[in-house]
C-alpha positions in Angstrom: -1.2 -10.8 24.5 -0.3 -11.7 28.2 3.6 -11.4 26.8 3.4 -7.6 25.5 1.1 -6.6 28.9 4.2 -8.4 30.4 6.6 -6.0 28.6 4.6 -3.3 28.9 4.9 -3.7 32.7 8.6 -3.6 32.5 8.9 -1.1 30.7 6.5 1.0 32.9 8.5 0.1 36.1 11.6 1.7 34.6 13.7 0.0 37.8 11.1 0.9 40.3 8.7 -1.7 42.3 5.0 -1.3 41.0 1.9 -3.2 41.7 -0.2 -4.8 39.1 -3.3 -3.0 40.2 -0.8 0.8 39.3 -0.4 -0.5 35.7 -4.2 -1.1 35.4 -5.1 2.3 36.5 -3.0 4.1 34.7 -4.2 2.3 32.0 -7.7 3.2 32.6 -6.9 7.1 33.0 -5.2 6.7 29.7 -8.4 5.1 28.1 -10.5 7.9 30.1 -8.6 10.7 28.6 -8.1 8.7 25.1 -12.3 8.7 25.3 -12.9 11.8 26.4 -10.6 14.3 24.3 -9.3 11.6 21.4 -10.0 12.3 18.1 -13.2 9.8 17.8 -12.2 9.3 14.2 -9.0 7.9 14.6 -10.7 5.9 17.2 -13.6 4.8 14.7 -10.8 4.1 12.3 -8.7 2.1 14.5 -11.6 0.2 15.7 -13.2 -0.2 12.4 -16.8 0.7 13.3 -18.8 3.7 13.9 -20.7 4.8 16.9 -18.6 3.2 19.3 -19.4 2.2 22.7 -16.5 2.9 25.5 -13.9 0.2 25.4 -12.0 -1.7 27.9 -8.9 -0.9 28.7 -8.0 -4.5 27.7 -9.7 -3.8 24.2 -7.8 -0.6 23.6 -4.5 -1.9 24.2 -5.3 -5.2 22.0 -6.4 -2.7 19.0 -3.5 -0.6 19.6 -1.0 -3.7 19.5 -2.9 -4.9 16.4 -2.1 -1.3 14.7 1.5 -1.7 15.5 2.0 -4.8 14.2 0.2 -4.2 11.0 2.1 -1.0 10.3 5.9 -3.0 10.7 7.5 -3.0 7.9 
C-alpha cells in the first residue's frame, strides 16, 4: 500500500513541489465530499456492509485500490 500512496503522490505533484501534509488534505476533502454527496450505495457496495460508519481517508483509498485491482482484466 505505502507503494501506490507513493505513486499517487507523484502523480499528484504533476512536476510541482508538494508537502505530504497537501496530499493528506486533499485526500480528506475528497472523502468529505465522497461522504457527504456519494451515492451511499455504491459506497455500501464497495465496502460490503450496510450502515456504514465514516471511513478514513486511509480506508477509502485501500477499498478503492482493492476495487481496481479486482476489476483488471
Amino acid at each position: 500500500m505505502k507503494t501506490i500512496l507513493a505513486e499517487v503522490k507523484d502523480m499528484m505533484r504533476d512536476g510541482k513541489e508538494r508537502k505530504d501534509s497537501s496530499l493528506s488534505k486533499a485526500l480528506s476533502r475528497a472523502l468529505e465530499d465522497i461522504w457527504e454527496n456519494g451515492d451511499r450505495q455504491e459506497l455500501e457496495k464497495l465496502f460490503g456492509y450496510k450502515d456504514m460508519v465514516r471511513p478514513t481517508p486511509r480506508e477509502l483509498v485501500c477499498r478503492i485500490a482493492e476495487y481496481a485491482w479486482k476489476r483488471e482484466p
